[in-house]
LOPADO-120441 format. One record per atom (N, C-alpha, C): atom name; residue in one letter; x, y, z; chain; residue number from 1. Coordinates in nm, 2 decimals. Each point is the difference from the previous one (the first is absolute). Example, Ala and Ser with C-alpha at 12.3 -4.5 7.8 and 13.67 -1.06 7.14 Angstrom:
// residues 2
(site N A (1.32 -0.57 0.78) A 1)
(site CA A (-0.09 0.12 0.00) A 1)
(site C A (0.09 0.12 0.00) A 1)
(site N S (-0.04 0.11 -0.07) A 2)
(site CA S (0.09 0.11 0.00) A 2)
(site C S (-0.08 0.11 0.08) A 2)
This chain:
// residues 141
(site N X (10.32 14.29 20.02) A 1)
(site CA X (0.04 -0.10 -0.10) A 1)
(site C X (-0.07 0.02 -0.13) A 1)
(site N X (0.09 -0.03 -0.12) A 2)
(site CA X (-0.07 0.05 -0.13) A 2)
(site C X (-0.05 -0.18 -0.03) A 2)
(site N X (-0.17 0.01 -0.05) A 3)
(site CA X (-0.02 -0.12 -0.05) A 3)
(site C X (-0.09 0.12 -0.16) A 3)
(site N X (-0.06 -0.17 -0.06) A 4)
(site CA X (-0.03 0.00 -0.10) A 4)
(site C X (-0.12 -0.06 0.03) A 4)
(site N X (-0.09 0.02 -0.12) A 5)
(site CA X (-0.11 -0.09 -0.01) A 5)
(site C X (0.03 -0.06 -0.17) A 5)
(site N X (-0.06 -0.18 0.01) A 6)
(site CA X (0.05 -0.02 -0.13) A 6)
(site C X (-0.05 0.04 -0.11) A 6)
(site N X (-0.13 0.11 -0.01) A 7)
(site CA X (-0.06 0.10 -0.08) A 7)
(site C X (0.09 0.13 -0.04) A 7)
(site N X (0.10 0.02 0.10) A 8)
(site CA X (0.07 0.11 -0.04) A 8)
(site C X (0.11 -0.03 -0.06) A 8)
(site N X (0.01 -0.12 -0.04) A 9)
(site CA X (0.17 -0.05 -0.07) A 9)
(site C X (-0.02 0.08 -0.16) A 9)
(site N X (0.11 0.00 -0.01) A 10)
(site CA X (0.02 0.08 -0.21) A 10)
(site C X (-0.03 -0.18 -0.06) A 10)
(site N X (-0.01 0.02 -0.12) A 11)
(site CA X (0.06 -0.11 -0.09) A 11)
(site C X (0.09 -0.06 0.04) A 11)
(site N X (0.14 0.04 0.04) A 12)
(site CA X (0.08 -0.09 -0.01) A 12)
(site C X (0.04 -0.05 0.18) A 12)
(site N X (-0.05 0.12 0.06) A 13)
(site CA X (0.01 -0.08 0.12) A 13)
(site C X (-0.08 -0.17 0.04) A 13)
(site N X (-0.16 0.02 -0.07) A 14)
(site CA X (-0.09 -0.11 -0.02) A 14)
(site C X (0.08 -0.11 -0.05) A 14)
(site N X (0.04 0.05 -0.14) A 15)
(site CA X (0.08 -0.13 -0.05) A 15)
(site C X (0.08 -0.10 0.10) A 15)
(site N X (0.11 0.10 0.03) A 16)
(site CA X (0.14 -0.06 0.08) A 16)
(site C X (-0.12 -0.06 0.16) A 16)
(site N X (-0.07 0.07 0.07) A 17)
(site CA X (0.01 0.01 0.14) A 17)
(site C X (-0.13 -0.13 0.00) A 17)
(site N X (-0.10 0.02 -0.07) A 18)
(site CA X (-0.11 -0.13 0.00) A 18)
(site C X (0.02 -0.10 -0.11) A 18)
(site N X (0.09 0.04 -0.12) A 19)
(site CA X (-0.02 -0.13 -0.10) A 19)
(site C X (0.16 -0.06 -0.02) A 19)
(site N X (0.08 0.03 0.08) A 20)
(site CA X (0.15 -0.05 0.06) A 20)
(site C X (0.03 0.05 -0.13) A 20)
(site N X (0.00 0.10 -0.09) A 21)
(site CA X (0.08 0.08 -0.10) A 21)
(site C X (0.11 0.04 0.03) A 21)
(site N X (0.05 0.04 -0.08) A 22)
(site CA X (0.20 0.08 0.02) A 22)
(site C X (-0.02 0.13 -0.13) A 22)
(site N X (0.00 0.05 0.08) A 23)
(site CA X (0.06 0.20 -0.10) A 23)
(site C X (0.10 -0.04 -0.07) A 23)
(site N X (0.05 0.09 -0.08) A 24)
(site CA X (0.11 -0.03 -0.08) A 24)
(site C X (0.10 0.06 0.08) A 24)
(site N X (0.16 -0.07 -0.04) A 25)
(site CA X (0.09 0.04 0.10) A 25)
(site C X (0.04 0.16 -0.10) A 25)
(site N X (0.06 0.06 0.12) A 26)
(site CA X (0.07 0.15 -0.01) A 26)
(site C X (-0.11 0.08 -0.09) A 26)
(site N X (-0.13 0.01 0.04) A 27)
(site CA X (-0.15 0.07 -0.03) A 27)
(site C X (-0.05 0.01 0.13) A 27)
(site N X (0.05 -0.04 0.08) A 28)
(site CA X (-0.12 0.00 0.13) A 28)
(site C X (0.07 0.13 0.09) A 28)
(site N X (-0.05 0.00 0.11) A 29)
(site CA X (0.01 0.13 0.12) A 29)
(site C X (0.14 -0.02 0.08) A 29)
(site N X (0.00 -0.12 0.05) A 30)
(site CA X (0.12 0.03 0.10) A 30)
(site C X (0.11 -0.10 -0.06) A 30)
(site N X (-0.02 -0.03 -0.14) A 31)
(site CA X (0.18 -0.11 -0.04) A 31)
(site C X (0.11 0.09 0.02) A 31)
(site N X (-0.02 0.13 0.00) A 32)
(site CA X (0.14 0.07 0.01) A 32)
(site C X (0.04 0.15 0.13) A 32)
(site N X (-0.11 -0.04 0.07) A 33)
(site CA X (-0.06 0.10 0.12) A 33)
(site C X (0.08 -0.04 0.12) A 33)
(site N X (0.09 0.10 0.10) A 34)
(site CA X (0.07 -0.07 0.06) A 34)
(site C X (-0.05 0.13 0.14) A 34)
(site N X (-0.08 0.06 0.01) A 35)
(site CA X (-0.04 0.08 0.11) A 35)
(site C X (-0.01 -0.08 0.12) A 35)
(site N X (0.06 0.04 0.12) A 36)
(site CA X (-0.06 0.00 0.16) A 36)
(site C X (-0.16 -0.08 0.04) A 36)
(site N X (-0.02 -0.10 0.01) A 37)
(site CA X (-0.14 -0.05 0.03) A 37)
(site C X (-0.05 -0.12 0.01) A 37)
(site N X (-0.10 -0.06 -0.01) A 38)
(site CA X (-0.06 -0.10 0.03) A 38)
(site C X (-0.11 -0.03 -0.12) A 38)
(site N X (0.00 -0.12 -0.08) A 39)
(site CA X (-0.12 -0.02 -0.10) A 39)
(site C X (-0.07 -0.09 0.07) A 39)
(site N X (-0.14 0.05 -0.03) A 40)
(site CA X (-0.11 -0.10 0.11) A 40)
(site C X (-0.04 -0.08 -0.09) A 40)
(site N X (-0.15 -0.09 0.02) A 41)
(site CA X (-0.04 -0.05 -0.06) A 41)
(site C X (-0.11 0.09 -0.08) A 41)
(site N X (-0.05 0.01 -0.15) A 42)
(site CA X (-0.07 0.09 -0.06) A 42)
(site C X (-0.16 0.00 0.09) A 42)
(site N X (-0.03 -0.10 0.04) A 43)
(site CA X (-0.15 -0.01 0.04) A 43)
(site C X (0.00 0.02 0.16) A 43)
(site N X (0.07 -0.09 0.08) A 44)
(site CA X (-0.02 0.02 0.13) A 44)
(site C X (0.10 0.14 0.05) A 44)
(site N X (0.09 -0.02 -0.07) A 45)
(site CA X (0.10 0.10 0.10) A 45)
(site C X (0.09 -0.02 0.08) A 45)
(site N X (0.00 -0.13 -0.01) A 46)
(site CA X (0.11 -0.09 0.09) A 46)
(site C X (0.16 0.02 -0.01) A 46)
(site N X (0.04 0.00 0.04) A 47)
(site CA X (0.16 0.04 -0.02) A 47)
(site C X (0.07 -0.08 -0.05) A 47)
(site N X (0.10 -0.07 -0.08) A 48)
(site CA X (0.03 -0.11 -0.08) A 48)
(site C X (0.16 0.01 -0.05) A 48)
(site N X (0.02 0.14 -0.03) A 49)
(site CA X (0.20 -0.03 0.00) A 49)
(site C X (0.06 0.16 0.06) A 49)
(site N X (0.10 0.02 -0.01) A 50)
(site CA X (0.07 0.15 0.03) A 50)
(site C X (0.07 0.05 -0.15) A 50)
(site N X (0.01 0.08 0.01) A 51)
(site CA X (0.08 0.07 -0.06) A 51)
(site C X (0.17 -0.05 0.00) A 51)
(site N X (0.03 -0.06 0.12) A 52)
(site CA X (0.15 -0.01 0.09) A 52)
(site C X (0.01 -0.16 -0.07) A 52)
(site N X (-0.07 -0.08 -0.03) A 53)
(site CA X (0.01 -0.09 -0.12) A 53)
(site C X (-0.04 -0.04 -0.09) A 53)
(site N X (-0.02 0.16 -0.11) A 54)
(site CA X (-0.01 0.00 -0.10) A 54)
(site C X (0.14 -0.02 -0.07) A 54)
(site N X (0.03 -0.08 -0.12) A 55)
(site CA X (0.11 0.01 -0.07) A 55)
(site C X (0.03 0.01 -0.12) A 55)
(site N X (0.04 0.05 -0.11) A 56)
(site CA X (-0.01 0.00 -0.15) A 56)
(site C X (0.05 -0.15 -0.06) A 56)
(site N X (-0.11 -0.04 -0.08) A 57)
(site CA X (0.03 -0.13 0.01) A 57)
(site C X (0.03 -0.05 -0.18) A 57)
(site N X (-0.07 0.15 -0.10) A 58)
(site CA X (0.03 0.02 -0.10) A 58)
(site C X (-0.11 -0.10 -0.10) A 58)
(site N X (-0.13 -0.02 0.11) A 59)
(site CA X (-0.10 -0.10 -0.05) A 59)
(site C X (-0.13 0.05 -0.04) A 59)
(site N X (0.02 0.14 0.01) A 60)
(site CA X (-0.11 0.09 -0.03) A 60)
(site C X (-0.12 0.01 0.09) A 60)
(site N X (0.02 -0.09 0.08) A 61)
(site CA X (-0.10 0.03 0.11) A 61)
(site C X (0.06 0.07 0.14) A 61)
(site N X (-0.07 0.04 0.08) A 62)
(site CA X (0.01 0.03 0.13) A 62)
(site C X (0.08 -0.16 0.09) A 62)
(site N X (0.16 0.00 0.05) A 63)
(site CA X (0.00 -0.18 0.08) A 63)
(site C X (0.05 0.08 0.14) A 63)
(site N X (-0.02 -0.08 0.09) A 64)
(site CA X (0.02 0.00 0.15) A 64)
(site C X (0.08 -0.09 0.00) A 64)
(site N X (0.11 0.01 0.12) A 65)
(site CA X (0.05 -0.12 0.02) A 65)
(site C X (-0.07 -0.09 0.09) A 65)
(site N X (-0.07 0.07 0.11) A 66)
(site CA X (-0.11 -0.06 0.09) A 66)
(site C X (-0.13 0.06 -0.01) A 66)
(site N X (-0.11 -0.08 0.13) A 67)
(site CA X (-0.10 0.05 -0.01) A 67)
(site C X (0.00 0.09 0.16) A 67)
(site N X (-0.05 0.08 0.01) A 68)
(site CA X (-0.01 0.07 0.11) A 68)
(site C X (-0.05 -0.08 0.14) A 68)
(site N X (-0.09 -0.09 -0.06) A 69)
(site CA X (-0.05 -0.10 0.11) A 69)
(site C X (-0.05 -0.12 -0.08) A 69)
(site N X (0.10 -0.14 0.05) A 70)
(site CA X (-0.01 -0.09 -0.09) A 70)
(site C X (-0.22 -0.08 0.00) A 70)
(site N X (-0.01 0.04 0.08) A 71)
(site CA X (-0.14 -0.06 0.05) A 71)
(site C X (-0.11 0.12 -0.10) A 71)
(site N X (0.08 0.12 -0.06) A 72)
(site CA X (-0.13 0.04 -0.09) A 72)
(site C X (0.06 -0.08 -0.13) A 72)
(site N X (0.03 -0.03 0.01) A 73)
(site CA X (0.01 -0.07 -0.19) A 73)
(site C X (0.02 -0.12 -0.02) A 73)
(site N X (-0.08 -0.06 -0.07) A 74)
(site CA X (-0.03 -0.13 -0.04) A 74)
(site C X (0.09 -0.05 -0.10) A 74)
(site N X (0.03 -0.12 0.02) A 75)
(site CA X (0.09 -0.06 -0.14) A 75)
(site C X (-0.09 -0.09 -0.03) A 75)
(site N X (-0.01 -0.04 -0.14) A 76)
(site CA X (-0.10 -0.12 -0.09) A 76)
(site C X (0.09 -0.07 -0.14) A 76)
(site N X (0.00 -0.13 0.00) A 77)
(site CA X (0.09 0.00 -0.09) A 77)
(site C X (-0.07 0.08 -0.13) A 77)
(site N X (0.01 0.02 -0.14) A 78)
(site CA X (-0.04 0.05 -0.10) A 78)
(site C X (0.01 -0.10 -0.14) A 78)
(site N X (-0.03 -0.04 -0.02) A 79)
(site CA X (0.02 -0.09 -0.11) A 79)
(site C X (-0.04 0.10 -0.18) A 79)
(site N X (-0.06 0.04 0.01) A 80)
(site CA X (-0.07 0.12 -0.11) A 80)
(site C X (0.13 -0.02 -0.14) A 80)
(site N X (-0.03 0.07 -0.13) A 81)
(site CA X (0.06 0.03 -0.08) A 81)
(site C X (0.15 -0.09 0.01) A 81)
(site N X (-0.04 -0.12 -0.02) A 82)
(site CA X (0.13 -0.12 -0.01) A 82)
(site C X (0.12 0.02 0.11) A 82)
(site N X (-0.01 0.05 0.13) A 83)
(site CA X (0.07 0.03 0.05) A 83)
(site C X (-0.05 -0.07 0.16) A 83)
(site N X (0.10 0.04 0.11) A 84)
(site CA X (0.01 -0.11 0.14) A 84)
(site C X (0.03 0.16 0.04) A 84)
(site N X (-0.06 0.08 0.05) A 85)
(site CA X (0.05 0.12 0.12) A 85)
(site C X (-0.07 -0.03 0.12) A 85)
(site N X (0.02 0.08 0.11) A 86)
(site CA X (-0.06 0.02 0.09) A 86)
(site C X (-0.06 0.14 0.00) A 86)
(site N X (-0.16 0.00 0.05) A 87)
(site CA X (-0.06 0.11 -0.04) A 87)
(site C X (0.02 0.10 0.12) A 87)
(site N X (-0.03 0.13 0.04) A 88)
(site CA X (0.03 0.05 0.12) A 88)
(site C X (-0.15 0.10 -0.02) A 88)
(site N X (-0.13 -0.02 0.15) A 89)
(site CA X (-0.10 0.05 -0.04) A 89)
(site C X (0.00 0.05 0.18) A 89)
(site N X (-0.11 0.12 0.02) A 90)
(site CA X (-0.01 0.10 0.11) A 90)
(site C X (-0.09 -0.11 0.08) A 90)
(site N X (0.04 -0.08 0.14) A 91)
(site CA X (-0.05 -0.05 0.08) A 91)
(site C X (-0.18 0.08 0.09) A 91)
(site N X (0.03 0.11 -0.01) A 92)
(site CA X (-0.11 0.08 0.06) A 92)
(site C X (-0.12 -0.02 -0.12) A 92)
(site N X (0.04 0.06 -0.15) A 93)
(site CA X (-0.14 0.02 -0.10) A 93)
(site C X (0.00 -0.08 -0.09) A 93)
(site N X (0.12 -0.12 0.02) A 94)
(site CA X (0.03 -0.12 -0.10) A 94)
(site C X (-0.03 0.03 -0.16) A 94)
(site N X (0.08 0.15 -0.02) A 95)
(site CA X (0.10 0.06 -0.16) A 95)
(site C X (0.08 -0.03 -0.01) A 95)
(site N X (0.01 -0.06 -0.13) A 96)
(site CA X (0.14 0.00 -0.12) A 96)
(site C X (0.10 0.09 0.00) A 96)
(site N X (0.11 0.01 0.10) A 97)
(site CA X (0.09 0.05 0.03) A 97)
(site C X (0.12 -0.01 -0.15) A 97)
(site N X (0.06 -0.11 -0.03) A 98)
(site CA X (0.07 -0.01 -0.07) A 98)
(site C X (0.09 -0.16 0.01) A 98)
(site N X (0.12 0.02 -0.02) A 99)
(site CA X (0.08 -0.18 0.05) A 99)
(site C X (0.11 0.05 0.08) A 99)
(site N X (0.06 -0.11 0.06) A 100)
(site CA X (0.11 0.01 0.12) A 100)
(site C X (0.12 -0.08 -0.12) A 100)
(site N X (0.11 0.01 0.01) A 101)
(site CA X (0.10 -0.03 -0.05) A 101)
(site C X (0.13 -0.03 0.07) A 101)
(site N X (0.07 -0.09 -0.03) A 102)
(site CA X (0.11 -0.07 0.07) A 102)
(site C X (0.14 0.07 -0.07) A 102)
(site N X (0.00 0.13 -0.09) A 103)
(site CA X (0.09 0.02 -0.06) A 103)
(site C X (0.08 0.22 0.06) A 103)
(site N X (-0.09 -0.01 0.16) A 104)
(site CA X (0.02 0.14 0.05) A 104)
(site C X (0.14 -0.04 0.09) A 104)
(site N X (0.04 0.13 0.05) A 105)
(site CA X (0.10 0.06 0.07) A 105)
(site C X (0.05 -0.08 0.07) A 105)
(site N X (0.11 -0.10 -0.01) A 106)
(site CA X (0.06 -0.11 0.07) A 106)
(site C X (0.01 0.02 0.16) A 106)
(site N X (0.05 0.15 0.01) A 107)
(site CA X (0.03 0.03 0.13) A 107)
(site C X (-0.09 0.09 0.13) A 107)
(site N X (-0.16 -0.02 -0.14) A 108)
(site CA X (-0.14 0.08 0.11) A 108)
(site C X (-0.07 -0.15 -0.02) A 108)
(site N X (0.03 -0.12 -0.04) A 109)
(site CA X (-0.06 -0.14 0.03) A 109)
(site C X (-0.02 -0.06 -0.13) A 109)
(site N X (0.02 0.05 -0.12) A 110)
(site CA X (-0.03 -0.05 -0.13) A 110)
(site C X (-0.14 -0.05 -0.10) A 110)
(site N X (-0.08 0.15 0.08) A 111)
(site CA X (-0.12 -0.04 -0.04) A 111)
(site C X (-0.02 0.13 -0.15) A 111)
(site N X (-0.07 -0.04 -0.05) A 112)
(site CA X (-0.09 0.14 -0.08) A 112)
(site C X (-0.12 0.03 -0.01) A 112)
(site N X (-0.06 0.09 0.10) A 113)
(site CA X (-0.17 -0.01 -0.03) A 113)
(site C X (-0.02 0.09 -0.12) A 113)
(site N X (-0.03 -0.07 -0.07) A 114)
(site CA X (-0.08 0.11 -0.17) A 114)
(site C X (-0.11 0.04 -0.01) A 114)
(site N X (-0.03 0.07 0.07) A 115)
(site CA X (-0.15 0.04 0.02) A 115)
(site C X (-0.03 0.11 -0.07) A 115)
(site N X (-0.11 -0.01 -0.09) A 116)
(site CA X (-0.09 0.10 -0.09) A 116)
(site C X (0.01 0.15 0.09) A 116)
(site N X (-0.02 0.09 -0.03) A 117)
(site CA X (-0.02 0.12 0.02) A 117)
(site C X (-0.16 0.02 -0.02) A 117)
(site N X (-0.05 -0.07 -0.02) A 118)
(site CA X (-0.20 0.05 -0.06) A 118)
(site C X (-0.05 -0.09 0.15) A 118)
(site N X (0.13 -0.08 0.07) A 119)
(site CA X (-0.08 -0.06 0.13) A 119)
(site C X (0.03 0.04 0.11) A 119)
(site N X (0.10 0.13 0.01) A 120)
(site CA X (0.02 0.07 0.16) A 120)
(site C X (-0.04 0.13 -0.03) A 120)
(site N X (0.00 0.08 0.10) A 121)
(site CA X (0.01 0.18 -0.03) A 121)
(site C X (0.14 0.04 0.12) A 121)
(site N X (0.06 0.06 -0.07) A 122)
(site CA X (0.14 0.05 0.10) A 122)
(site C X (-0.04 0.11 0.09) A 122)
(site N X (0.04 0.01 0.13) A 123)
(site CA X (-0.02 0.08 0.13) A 123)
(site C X (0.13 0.09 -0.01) A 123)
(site N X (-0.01 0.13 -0.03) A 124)
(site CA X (0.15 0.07 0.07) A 124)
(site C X (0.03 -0.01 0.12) A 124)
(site N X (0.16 -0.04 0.03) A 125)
(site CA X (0.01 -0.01 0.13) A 125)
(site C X (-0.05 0.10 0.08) A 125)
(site N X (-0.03 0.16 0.02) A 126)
(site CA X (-0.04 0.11 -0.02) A 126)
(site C X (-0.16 -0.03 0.08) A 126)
(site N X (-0.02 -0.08 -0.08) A 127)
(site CA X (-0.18 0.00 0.02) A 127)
(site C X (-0.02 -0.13 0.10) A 127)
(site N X (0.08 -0.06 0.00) A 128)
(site CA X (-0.03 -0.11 0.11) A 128)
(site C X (-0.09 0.04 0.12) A 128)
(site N X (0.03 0.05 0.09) A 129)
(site CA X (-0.09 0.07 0.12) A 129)
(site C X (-0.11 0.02 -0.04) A 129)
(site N X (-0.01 0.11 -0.09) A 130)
(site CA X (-0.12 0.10 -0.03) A 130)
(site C X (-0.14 -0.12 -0.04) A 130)
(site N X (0.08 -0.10 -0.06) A 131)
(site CA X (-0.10 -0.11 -0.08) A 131)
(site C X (-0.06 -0.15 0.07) A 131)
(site N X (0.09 -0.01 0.10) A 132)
(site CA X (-0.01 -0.08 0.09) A 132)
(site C X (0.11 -0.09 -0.01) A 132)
(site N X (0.09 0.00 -0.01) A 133)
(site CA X (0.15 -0.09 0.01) A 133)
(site C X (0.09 0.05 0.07) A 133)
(site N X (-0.04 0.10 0.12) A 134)
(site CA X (0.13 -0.01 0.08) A 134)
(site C X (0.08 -0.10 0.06) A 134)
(site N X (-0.06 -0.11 -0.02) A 135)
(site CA X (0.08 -0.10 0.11) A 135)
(site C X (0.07 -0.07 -0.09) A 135)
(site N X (0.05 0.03 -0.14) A 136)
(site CA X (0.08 -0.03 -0.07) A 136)
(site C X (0.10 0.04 -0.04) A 136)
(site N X (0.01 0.12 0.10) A 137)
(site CA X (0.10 0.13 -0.06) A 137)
(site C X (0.15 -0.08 0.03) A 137)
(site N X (0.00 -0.06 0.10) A 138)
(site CA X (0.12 -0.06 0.03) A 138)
(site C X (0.11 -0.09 -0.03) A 138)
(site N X (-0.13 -0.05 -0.13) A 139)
(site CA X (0.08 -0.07 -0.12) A 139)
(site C X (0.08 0.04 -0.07) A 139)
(site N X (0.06 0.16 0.00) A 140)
(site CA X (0.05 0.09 -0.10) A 140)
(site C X (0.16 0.06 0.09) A 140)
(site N X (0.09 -0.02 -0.10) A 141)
(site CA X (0.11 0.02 0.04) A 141)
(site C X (0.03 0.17 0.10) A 141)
């Protein structure tokens, strides 16, 4: 399993993942990355969406329609910058994942997770075994 220490984060991972920051949209890693795999959590390594519900959502960020396992991710309402969202943070290392949205894919449940790219690292489906996520492979078409 790939973890982090929160000494090893860049700049902007610290921002987004300890001080609930947001990257700018269509500048980050995965807003437009549609490879085979699993993005974990940046610090623990926890497993958090697939690839199989990733969807172009045209919001510049990386959105899921689900989470891989609803019990890793937290919802919080958000009140911040004059706004009412709901926040969506990594239940294992309790990071600033990004927000959940009521405006995703009608017919995968109508969610949007908008989650930063500076707060997961992507797994090639490829590498799953080698890294310790074989028992995920089965989520893949």
């Amino acid at each position: 399993m790939l973890k982090k220490n929160k000494s090893e984060l860049n700049e902007m991972e610290y921002l987004v993942t300890q001080q609930n920051g947001t990257e700018p949209p269509f500048q980050n890693e995965y807003w437009n990355h549609y490879e085979k795999g699993i993005y974990v959590d940046k610090i623990s390594g926890k497993p958090l969406f697939t690839s199989e519900e990733k969807f172009e959502s045209n919001c510049g960020w990386p959105s899921f329609s689900k989470a891989l396992d609803d019990e890793e991710v937290i919802e919080l309402v958000d009140k911040t910058h004059g706004m009412i969202r709901t926040e969506v943070r990594s239940e294992d290392s309790d990071i600033h994942l990004g927000h959940v949205f009521n405006d995703g894919p009608k017919e995968a449940g109508g969610l949007r997770y908008c989650i930063n790219s500076a707060a997961v690292q992507f797994i090639p489906y490829e590498k799953l075994e080698e890294l310790g996520y074989a028992d995920l492979v089965h989520h893949f078409k």
